[in-house]
ZAMARPA-805257 format. One line per field, with one value per residue (C-alpha): x negated, z negated, y; residue in one letter. Coordinates in Angstrom, 3 decimals, always signed. Each point is the difference from the previous one (the first is absolute). Example, Ala and Ser with C-alpha at 12.3 -4.5 7.8 and 13.67 -1.06 7.14 Angstrom:
% residues 2
px = -12.300 | -1.370
pz = -7.800 | +0.660
py = -4.500 | +3.440
residuo = a | s
***
This chain:
% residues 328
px = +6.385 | +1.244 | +3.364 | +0.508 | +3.438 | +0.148 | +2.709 | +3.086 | +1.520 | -0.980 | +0.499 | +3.228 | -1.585 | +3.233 | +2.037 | +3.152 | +0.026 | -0.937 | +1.049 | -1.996 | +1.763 | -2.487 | -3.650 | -1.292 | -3.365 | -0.972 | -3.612 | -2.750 | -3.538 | -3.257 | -3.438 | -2.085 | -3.995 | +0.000 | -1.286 | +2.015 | +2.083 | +1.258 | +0.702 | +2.155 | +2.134 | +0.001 | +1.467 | +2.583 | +0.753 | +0.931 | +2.172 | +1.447 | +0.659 | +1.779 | +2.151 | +1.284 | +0.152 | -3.319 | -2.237 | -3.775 | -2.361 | -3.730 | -2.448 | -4.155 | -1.407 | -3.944 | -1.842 | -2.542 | -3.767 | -1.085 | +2.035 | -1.353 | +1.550 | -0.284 | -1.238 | +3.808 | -0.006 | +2.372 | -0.940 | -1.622 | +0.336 | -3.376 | +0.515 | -1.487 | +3.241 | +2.500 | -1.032 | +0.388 | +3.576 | +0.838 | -0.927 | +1.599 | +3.071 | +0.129 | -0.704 | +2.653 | +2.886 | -1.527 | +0.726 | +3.435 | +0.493 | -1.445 | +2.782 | +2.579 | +2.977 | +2.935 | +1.830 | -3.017 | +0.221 | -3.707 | -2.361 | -3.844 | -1.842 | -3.869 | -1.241 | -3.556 | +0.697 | -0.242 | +2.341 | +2.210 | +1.075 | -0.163 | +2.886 | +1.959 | +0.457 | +0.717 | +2.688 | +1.889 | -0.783 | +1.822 | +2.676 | -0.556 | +2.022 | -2.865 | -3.736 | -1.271 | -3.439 | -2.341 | -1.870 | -4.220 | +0.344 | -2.922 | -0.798 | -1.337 | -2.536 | -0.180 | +3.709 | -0.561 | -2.404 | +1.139 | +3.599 | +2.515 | +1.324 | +3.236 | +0.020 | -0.244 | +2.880 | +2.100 | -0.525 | +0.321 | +1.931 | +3.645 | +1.625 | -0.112 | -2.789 | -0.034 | -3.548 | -2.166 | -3.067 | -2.056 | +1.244 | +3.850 | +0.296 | +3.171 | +1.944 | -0.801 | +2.134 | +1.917 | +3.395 | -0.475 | +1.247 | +1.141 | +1.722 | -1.143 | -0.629 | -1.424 | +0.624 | -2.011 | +1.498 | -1.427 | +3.743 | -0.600 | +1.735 | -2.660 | +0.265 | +4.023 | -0.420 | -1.817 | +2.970 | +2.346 | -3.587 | -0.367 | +3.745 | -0.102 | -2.665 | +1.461 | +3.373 | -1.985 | -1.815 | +2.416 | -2.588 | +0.333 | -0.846 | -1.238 | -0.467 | -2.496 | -1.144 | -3.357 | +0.147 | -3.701 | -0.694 | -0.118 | -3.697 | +0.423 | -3.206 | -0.583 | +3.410 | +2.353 | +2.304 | +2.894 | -1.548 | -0.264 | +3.612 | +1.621 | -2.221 | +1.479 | +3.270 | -1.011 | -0.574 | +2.690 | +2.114 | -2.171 | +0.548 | +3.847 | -0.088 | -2.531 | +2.581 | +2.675 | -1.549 | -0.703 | +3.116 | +2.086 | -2.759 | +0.676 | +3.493 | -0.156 | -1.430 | +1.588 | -1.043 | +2.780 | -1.276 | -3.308 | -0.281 | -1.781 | -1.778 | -1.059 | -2.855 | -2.174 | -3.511 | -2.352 | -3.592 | -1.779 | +1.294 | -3.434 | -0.909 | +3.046 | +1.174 | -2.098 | +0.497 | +4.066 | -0.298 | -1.930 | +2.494 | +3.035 | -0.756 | +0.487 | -0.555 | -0.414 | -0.345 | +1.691 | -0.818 | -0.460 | -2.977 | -0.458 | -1.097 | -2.981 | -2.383 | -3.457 | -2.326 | +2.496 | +0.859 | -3.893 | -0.541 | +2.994 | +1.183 | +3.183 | +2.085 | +0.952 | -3.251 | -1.188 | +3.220 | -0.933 | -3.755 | +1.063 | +3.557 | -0.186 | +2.365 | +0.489 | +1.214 | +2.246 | -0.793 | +2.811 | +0.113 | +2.526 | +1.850 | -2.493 | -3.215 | +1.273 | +0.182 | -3.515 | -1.799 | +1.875
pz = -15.100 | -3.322 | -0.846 | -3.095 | -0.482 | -3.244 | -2.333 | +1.608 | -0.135 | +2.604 | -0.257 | +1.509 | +3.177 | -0.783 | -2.028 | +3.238 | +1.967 | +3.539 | +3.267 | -0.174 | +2.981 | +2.767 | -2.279 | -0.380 | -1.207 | -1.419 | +0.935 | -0.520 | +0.755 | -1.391 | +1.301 | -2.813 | +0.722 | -3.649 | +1.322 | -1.422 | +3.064 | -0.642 | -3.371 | +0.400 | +2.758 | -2.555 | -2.446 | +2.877 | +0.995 | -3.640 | -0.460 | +3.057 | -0.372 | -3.393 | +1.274 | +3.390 | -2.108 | +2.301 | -0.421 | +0.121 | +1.435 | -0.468 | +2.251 | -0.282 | +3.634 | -0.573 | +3.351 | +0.007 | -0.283 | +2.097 | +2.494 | -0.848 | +1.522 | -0.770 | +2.189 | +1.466 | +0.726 | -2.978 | -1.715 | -3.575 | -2.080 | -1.743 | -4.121 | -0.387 | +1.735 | -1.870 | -3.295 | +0.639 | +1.653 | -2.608 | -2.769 | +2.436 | -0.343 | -3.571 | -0.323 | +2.383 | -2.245 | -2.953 | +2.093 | +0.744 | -3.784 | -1.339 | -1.443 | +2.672 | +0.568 | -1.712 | +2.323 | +2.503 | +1.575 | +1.902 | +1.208 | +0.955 | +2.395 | +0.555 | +3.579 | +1.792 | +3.870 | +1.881 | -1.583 | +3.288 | +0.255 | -3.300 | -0.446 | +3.339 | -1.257 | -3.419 | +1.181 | +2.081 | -3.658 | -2.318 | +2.826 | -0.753 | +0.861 | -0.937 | -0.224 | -2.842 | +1.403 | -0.663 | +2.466 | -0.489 | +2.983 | +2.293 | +2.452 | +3.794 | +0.634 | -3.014 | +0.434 | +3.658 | -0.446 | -2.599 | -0.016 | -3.174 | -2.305 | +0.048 | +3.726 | +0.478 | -1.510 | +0.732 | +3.619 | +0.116 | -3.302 | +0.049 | -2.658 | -0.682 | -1.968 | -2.998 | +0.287 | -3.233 | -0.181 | -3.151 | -2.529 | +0.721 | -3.156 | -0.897 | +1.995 | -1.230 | -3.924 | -0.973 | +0.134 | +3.584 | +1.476 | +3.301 | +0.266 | +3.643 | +2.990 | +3.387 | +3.166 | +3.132 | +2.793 | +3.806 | +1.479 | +1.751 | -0.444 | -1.960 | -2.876 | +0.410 | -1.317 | -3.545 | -1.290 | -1.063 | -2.068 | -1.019 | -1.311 | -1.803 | -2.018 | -0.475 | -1.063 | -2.778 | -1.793 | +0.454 | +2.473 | +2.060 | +4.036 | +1.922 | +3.852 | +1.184 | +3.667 | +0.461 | +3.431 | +0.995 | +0.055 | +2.896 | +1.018 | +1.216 | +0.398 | +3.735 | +1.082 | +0.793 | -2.463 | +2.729 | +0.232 | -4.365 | +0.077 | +2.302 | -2.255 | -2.912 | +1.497 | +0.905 | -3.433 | -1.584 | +2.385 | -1.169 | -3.297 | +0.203 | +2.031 | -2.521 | -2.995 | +1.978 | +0.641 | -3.284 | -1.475 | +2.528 | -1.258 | -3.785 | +0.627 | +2.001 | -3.069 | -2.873 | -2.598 | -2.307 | -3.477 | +1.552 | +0.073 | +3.311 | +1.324 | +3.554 | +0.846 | +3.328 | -0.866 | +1.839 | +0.610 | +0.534 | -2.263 | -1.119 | -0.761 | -1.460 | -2.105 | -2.848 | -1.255 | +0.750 | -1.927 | -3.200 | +0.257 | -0.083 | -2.744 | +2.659 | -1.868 | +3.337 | +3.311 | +2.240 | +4.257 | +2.490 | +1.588 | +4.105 | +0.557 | +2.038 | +0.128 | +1.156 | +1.388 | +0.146 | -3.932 | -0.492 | +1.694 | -0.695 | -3.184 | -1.146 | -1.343 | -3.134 | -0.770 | +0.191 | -1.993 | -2.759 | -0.217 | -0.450 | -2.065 | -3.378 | -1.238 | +1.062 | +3.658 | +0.974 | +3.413 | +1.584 | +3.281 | +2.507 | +1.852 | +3.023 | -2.474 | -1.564 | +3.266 | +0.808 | -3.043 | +0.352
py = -26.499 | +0.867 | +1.520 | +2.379 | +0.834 | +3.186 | +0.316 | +1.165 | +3.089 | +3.024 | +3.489 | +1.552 | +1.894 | +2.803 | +0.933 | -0.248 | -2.770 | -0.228 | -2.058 | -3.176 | -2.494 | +1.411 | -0.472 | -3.408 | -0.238 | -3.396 | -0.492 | +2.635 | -0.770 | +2.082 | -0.895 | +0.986 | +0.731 | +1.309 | +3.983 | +2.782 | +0.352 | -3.813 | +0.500 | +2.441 | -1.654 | -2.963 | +2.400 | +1.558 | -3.675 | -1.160 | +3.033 | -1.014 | -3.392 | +0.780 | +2.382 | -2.129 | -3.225 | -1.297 | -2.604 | +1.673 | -1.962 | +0.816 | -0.960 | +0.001 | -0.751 | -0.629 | -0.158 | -2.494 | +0.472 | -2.593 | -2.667 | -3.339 | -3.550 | -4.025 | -2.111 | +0.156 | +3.455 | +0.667 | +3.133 | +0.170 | +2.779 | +0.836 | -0.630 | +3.321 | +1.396 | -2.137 | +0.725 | +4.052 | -0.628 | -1.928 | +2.211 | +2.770 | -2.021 | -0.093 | +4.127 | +0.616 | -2.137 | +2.475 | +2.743 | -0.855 | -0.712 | +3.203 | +2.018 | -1.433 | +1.150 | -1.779 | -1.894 | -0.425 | -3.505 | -0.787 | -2.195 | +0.180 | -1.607 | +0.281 | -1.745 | -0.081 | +1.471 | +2.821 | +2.972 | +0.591 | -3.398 | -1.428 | +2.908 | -0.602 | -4.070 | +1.438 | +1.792 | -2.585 | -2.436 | +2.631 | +0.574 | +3.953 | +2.695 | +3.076 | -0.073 | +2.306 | +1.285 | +2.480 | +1.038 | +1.217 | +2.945 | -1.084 | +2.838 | +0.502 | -2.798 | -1.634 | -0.979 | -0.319 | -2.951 | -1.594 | +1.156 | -0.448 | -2.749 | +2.128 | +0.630 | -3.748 | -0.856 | +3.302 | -1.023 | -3.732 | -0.924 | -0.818 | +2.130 | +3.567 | +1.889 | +2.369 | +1.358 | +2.171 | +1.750 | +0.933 | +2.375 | -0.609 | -1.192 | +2.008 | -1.844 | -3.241 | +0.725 | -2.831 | +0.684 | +0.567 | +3.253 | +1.034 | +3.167 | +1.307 | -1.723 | +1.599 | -1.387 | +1.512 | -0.487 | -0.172 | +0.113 | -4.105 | -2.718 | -1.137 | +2.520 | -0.525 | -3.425 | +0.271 | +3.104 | -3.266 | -1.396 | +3.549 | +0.769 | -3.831 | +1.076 | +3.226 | -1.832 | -2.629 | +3.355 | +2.554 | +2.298 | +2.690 | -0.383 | +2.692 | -0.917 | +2.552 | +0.666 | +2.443 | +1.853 | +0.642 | +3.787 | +1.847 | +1.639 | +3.447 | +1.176 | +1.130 | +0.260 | +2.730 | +1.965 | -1.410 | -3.449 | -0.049 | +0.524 | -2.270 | -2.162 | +1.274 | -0.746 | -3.682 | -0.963 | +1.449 | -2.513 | -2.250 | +0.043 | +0.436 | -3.163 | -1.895 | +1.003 | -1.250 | -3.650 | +0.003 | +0.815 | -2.047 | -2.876 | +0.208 | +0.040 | -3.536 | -1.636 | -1.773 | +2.153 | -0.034 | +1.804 | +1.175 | +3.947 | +0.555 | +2.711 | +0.972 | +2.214 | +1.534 | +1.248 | +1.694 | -1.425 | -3.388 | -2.686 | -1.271 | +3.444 | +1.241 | -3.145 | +0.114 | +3.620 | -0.685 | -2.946 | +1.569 | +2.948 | -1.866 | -2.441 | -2.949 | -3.772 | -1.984 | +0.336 | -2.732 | -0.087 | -2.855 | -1.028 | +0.573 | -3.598 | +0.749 | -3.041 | -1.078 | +2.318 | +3.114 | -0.597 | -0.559 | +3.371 | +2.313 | -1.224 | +0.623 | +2.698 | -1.778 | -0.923 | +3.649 | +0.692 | -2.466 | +1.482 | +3.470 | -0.232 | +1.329 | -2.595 | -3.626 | -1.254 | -2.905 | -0.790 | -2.238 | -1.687 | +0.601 | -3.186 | +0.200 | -0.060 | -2.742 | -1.778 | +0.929 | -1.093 | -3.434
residuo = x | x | x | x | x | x | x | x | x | x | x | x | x | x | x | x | x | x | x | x | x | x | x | x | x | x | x | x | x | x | x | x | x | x | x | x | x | x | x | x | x | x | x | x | x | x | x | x | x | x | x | x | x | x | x | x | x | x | x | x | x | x | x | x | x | x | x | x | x | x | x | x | x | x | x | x | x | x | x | x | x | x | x | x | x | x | x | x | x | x | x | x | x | x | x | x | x | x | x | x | x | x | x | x | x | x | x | x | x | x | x | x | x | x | x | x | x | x | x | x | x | x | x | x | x | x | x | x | x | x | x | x | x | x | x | x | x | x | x | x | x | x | x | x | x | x | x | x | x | x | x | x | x | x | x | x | x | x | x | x | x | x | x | x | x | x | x | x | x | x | x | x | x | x | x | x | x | x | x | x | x | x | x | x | x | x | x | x | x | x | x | x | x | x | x | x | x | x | x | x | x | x | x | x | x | x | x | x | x | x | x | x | x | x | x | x | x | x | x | x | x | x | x | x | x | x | x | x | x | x | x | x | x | x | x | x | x | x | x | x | x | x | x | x | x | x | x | x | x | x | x | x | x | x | x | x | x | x | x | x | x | x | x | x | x | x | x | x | x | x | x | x | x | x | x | x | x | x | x | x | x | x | x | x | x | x | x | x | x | x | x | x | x | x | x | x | x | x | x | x | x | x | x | x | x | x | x | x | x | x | x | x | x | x | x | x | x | x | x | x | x | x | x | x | x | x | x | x
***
C-alpha cells in the first residue's frame, strides 16, 4: 500500500462556518475499475476527502483468470495476472496524483481477488466510514445472473454508500459542493434513522434538507363520480397526515443551522424522483436500504438500488441498526 500525502492547504468549503461536532469522516474508500463511471467517483471521493479532512483510500480488485494451487493446496496467482495488477497499481497512484487536490492525504492499493470481497476486507483494513462507488447500471437478466459489484457491497458491506453513474461529472468539482440534499422518506422506522446522517452532512457543507414523502396516485378509471370523491377525500387526509409526520420528524432532530424543508408529492417514488430531483437542483440523494436478503433480495431487489440506477445525481445508501445486524 502506498501513502501520498499533497501539500497542505484545502479550500474553505464556505465562506460561514458550519456545525461540524456531529460529521466525522476519516476513512473513504474508492474501488477503482478505471471505466468512466469510476473515475468520476475517484474525482467525487478526492473532493470529498479534502473537504472532511479524510484519508482516501483507493482500491483496484483484479479477479483472477485462472485458480491455480501448490502441491499444498495454497493458491498461486498466474504471473500473467500479477504483472497487470501490478502495473494497475502503479496507474492508479498516477491517477490519484493527477492534478490532486491540495491537501488530499491517500493511499492505493492494487490486490488479485474477486471484486466483492477484495472490497468488503478493504473496508474493515482502512476502518472506513463511506465507500465511494460508481455503479455500471446492469438491467433485467443481465443483472439478475450476474448481479452487481455495487449491490454486493451495498447489501453486505458495513458502512454506508455514496453511489455514481456515468456523466455525473458535475458533481465531482474540487472544492466540493453540497448545497441540497433530498431525503425520501417511506414513513418506518427505518427511514427515521438515516435524518441524523442526513442533517450531519447537511451541518459539515452548509445544505439544505428536504424530507419528501410521494403518496401513490389514486386510479379512477371505472369508478363512480361518488366513489372518486370519497377518494379524493382519503388522500387529502393523507397527505395532511404525511406533512404532519414529517414535520413532527424534522423537528425531533438535532439540526441546529440546517434549513429544512418538508414536502408530500404525488406519484410513485421511482417514477417521480428523478424529474423532482432534476427540477430542484438536488446534489444527493440519501435513503436506507430495506435489508432484504437471499432469495427475496435476489428476486425483488431493493428500493435503493432502483433509486441509485435511476437518480440523476449521486445516492448515499445507509444502513439502518437492524441491517447492520443482518449483514454481521
Amino acid at each position: 500500500m502506498k501513502t501520498i500525502s499533497c501539500e497542505a492547504g484545502a479550500t474553505a468549503i464556505s465562506d460561514e462556518p458550519t456545525p461540524e461536532k456531529c460529521f466525522s469522516l476519516k476513512n473513504i474508500l474508492i474501488p477503482v475499475d478505471f471505466s468512466d463511471g469510476s473515475m468520476e467517483a475517484l474525482k467525487y471521493g478526492r473532493a470529498l476527502g479534502v473537504a472532511s479532512c479524510a484519508v482516501v483510500h483507493a482500491i483496484y480488485a483484479m479477479e483472477p483468470t485462472a485458480i491455480v494451487a501448490d502441491l499444498n493446496g495454497a493458491p498461486i496467482m498466474p504471473p500473467l495476472d500479477c504483472e497487470i495488477a501490478t502495473q494497475r497499481g502503479v496507474d492508479l497512484d498516477e491517477l490519484l496524483s493527477k492534478d490532486a487536490p491540495k491537501g488530499l492525504v491517500y493511499t492505493t492499493e492494487s490486490r488479485i481477488g474477486y471484486p466483492p470481497d477484495v472490497i468488503k476486507d478493504m473496508i474493515k483494513e482502512t476502518l472506513a466510514d463511506l465507500v465511494v462507488i460508481s455503479t455500471h447500471g446492469r438491467t433485467g437478466l443481465n443483472r439478475l445472473f450476474f448481479g452487481s459489484v455495487t449491490e454486493r457491497v451495498i447489501h453486505e458491506g458495513h458502512c454506508p454508500v455514496l453511489v455514481l453513474k456515468a456523466e455525473q461529472d458535475r458533481y465531482c468539482e474540487s472544492p466540493f459542493r453540497l448545497k441540497k440534499i433530498l431525503l425520501p422518506m417511506d414513513l418506518t422506522k427505518h427511514s427515521k434513522q438515516v435524518i441524523q446522517y442526513a442533517m450531519d452532512w447537511a451541518c459539515k457543507f452548509g445544505a439544505e434538507v428536504t424530507l419528501a414523502h410521494f403518496i401513490p396516485s389514486f386510479d379512477a378509471s371505472g369508478v363512480t363520480a361518488s366513489e372518486t370523491s370519497a377518494s379524493s377525500h382519503v388522500m387529502k387526509v393523507a397527505r395532511k397526515t404525511v406533512e404532519h409526520w414529517l414535520e413532527d420528524t424534522s423537528k425531533k432532530c438535532e439540526c441546529r443551522g440546517v434549513n429544512t424543508k418538508c414536502v408530500a408529492l404525488d406519484g410513485s417514488m421511482l417514477a417521480e424522483l428523478p424529474d423532482y430531483v432534476r427540477k430542484e437542483g438536488f446534489d444527493l440523494v440519501v435513503c436506507t436500504t430495506h435489508g432484504f436478503g437471499g432469495l427475496r433480495h435476489l428476486l425483488y431487489g431493493s428500493t435503493a438500488e432502483d433509486l441509485m440506477r435511476q437518480s440523476p445525481c449521486p445516492v448515499l445508501i445507509v444502513k439502518t441498526t437492524e441491517e447492520e445486524k443482518e449483514v454481521r
